[in-house]
C-alpha positions in Angstrom: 0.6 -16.1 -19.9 1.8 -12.9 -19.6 5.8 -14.0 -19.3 5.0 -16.2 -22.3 4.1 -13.5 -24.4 6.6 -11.2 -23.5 9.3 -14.0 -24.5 7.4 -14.4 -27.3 7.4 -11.1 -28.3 11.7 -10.6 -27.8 12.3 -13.4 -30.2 9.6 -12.6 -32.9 10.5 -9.0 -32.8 14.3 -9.6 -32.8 13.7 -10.3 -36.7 12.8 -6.2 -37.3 16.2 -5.1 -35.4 19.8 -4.7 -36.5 22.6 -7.9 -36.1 23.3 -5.9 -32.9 20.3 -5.0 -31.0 18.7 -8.4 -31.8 21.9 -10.2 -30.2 21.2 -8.1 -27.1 17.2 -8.9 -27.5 17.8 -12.7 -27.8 20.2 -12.9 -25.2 17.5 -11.3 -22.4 14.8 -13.7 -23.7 16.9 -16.7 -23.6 17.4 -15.3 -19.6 14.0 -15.0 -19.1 12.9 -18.1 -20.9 15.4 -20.0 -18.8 14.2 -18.4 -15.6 10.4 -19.2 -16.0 10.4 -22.4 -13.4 12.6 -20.1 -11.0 10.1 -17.7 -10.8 6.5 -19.3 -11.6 6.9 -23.0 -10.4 5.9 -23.6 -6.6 6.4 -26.7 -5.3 4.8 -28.2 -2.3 1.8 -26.4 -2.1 -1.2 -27.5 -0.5 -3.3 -27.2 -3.3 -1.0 -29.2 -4.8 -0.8 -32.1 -2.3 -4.1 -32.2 -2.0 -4.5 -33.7 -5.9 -0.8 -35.8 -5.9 0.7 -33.0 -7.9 4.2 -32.0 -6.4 5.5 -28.7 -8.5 3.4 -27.1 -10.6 2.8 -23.4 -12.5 1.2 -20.7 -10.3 -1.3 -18.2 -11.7 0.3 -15.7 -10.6 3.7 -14.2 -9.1 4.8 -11.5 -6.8 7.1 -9.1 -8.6 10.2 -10.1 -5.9 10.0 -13.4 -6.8 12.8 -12.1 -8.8 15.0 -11.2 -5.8 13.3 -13.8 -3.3 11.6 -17.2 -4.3 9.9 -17.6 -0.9 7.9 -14.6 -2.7 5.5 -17.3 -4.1 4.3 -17.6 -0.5 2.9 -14.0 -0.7 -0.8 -13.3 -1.0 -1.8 -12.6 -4.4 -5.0 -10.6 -3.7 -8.7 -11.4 -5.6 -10.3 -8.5 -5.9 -13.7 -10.1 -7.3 -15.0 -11.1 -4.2 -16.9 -10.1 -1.2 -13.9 -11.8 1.0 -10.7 -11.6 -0.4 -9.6 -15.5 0.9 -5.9 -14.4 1.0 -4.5 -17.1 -0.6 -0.7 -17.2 -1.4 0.7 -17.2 -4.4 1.4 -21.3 -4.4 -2.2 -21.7 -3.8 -3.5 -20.0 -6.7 -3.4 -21.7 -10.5 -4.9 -21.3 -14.0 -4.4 -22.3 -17.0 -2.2 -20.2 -18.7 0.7 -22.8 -18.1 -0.5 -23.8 -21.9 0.3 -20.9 -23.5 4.0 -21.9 -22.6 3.4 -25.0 -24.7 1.1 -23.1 -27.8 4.2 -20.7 -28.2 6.9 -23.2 -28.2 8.5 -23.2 -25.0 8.2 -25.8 -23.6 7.1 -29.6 -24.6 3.4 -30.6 -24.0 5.0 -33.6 -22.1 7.0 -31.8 -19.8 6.8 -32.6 -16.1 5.9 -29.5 -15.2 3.4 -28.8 -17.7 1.9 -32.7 -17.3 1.6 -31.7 -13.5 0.1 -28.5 -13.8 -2.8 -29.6 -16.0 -3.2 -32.2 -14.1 -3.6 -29.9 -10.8 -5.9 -27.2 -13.1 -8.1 -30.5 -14.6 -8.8 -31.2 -11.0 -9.5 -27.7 -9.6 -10.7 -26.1 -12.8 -12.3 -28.3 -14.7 -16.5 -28.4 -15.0 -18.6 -31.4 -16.6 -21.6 -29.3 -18.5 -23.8 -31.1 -21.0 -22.0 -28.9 -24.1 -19.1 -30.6 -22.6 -15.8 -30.1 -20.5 -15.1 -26.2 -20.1 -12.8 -24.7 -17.8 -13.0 -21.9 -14.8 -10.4 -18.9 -15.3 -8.2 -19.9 -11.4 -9.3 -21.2 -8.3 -11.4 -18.7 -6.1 -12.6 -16.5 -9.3 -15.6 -14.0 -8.3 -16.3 -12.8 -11.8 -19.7 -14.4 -12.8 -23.2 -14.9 -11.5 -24.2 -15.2 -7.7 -25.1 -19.3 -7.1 -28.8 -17.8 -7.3 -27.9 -16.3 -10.8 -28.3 -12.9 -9.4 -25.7 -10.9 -11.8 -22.2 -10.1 -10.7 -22.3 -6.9 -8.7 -18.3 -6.9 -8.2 -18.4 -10.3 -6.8 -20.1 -13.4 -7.2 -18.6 -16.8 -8.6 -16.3 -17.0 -11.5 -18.3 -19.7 -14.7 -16.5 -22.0 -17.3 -15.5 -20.0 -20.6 -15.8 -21.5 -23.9 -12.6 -19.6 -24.7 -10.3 -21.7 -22.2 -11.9 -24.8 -24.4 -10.3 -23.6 -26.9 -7.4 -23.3 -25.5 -6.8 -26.8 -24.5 -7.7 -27.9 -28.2 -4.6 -26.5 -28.9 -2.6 -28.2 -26.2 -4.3 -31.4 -27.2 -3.3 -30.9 -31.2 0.5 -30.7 -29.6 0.7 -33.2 -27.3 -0.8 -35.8 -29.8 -4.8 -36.0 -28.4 -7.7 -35.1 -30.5 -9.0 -31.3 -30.2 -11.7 -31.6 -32.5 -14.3 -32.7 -29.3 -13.3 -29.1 -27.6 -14.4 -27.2 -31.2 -17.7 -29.1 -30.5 -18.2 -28.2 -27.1 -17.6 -24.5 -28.1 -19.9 -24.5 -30.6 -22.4 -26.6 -28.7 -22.2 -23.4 -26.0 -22.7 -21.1 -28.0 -26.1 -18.7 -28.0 -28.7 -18.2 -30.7 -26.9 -17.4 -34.0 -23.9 -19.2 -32.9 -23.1 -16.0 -30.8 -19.9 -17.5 -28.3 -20.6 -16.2 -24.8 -17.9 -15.4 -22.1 -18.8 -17.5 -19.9 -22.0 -20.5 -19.1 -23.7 -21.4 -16.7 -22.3 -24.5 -14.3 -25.0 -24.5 -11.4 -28.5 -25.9 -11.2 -31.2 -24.9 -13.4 -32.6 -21.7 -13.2 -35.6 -21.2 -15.6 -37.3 -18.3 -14.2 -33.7 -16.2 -15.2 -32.8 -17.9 -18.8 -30.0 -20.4 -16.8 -29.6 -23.3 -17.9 -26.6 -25.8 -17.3 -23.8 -25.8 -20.5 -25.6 -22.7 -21.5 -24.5 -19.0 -22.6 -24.6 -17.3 -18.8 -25.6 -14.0 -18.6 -22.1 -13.1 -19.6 -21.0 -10.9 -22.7 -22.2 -12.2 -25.6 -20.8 -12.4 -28.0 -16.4 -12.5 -27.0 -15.2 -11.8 -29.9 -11.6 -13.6 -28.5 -13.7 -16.5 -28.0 -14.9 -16.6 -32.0 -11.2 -15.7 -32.4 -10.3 -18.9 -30.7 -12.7 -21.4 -32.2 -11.1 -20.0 -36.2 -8.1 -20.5 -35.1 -8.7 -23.8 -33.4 -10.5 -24.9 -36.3 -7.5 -23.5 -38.5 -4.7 -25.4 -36.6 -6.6 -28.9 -37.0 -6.1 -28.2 -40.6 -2.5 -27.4 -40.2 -1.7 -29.9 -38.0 -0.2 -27.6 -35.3 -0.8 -23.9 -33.5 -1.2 -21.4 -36.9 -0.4 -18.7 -34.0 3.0 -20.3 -32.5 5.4 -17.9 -33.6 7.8 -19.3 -35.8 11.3 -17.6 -34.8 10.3 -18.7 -31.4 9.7 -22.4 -32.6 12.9 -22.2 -34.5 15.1 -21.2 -31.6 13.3 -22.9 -28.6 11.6 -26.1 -29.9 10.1 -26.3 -26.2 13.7 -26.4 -24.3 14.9 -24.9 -22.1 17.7 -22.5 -23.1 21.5 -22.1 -21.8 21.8 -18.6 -21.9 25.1 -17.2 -21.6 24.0 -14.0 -19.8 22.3 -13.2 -16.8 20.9 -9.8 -16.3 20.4 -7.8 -13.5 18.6 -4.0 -13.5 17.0 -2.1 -10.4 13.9 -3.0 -12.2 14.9 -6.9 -12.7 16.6 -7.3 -8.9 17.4 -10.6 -9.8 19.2 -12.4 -7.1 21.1 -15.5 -8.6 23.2 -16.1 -11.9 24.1 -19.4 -13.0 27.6 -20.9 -13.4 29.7 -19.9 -16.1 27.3 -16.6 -16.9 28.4 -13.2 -17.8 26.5 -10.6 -15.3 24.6 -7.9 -17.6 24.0 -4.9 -15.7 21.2 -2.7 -17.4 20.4 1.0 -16.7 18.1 3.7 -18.3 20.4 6.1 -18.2 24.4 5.8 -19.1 26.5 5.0 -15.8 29.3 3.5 -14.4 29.2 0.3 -12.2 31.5 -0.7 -9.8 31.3 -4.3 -9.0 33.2 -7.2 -6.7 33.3 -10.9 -5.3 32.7 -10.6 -1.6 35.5 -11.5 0.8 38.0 -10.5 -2.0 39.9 -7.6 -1.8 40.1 -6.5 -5.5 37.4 -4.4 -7.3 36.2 -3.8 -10.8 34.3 -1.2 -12.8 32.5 -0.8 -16.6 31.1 1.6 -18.0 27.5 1.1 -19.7 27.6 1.1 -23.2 23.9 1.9 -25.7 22.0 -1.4 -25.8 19.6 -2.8 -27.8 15.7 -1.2 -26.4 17.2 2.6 -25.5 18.9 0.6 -22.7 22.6 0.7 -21.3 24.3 -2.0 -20.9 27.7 -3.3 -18.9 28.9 -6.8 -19.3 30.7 -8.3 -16.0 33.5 -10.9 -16.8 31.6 -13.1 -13.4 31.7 -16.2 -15.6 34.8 -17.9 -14.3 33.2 -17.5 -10.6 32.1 -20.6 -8.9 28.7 -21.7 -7.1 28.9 -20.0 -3.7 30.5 -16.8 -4.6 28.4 -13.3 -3.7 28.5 -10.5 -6.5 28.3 -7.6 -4.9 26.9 -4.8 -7.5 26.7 -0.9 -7.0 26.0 2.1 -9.8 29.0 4.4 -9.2 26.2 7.6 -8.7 24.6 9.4 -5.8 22.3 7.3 -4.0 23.1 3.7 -5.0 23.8 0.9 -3.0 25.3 -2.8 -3.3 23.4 -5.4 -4.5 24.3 -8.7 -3.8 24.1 -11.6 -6.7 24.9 -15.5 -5.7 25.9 -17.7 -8.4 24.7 -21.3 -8.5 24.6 -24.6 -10.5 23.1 -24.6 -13.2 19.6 -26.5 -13.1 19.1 -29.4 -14.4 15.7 -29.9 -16.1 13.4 -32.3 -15.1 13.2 -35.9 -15.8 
């Protein structure tokens, strides 16, 4: 979700800047857009094998999944429980893998997507009597004890009406019918047609106002969730998400991008560019960087030059370098070391 909107946000925002800056802006989304399976798709998990699905979108990643994609192997803490189950990275999904879809970047029928909601339907998914409503991720402590005891910084995580909404959406794009999940949130809702957080998925408890499909004891009402159901209502007028940014639409269409640049900061320690890529070293401050292919003799430097965002910016000519090569990458300043950069194939999308 949150790499979604930040994409999101480059491209939308590019519109305000000058012809300059926005190249510059465009040019880091298109890297970033291109680099979401890289960094957020784990494939082989257990989770995953356990419900046929081979790759899918994690909740979640580590930070160095930039640098390192075993990084996805790390344990993503859950701090809503009594016992944190330490579950990796791979293990953990949600279903924010729609919001790639909602804001154009990628297809509803892409594999990856497909398999992902296929994995979070199995995992995620709750049956109530207002109708299917979905769990935040797998292992979730935020919501009422199984006893309906309130949550007291742990306890069990309940379906939100919200997430209903959200896959109305995804179901207006990939060609279903969303109208049933606009009448499951309304059939949650609490007395005045208040939308609650979350309801209750466990037995019936009576004696504490629980009742199965029902407003938990959650906040009442979410705001985002009445948010939701207008705009869900809204879209099934219009035929498609009213909130999918346009410019994004208009450039991405749900592809994947070629970008022509990769980028590389101490910040970004990204540790691969693809072939026929210019390298884009970014600084906060101005600099020099010195730069080679390893097991060549010769060396290069560039000075950073003001980039779009208050950053600095040197462009490295790397794109004539072939799969295999090591770019070795230093800031000429007290301090710094070498940073090493392989360049590989380009990926191919999935079938």
């Amino acid at each position: 979700f949150t790499l979604a909107v930040a994409i999101a946000a480059l491209v939308a925002g590019a519109e305000f800047l000058d012809e300059a800056e926005r190249g510059d802006v465009l040019l880091l989304a298109d890297d970033w857009n291109a680099r979401i399976e890289e960094w957020c798709v784990a494939s082989g998990s257990a989770l995953g094998a356990a419900h046929g699905v081979a790759s899918h979108y994690v909740r979640v990643a580590p930070a160095r999944v930039m640098s390192d994609p075993t990084a996805l192997r790390d344990v993503v803490p859950l701090k809503n429980r009594d016992r944190d189950p330490g579950l990796p990275a791979a293990e953990q999904v949600s279903a924010d893998v729609l919001q790639l879809v909602r804001f154009g970047l990628r297809r509803a029928d892409d594999p990856f997507v497909r398999g992902t909601v296929r994995l979070v339907d199995a995992v995620l998914r709750a049956e109530t009597p207002s109708g299917p409503v979905w769990r935040r991720y797998g292992g979730d402590g935020y919501g009422e004890h199984p006893d309906g005891r309130p949550y007291d910084r742990t306890g069990q995580g309940r379906p939100w009406p919200l997430l209903a909404g959200e896959r109305g959406h995804y179901d207006l794009v990939v060609g279903g019918d969303p109208a049933p999940h606009l009448r499951t949130m309304m059939r949650a809702s609490g007395r005045l047609g208040l939308i609650p957080e979350q309801i209750w998925d466990g037995d019936p408890l009576p004696k504490v106002g629980l009742h199965p499909g029902r407003p938990s004891g959650s906040a009442m009402p979410l705001v985002w969730a009445h948010a939701e159901f207008v705009k869900l209502a809204t879209s099934i007028r219009a035929g498609r998400p009213v909130d999918r940014p346009e410019a994004v639409w208009l450039r991405y269409a749900g592809q994947r991008p070629h970008p022509t640049h990769a980028h590389w900061a101490p910040w970004m320690p990204v540790a691969t560019i693809r072939r026929g890529q210019s390298l884009r070293v970014l600084s906060d401050v101005p600099t020099a960087v010195r730069w080679r292919v390893a097991g060549r003799d010769d060396a290069g430097e560039a000075t950073t030059a003001l980039a779009a965002l208050g950053l600095h910016a040197a462009d490295l000519p790397t794109g004539a370098l072939r799969p295999g090569d090591t770019i070795l990458v230093e800031f000429v300043r007290a301090g710094s070391r070498e940073h090493r950069i392989e360049v590989t194939e380009p990926v191919s999308p999935p079938g």
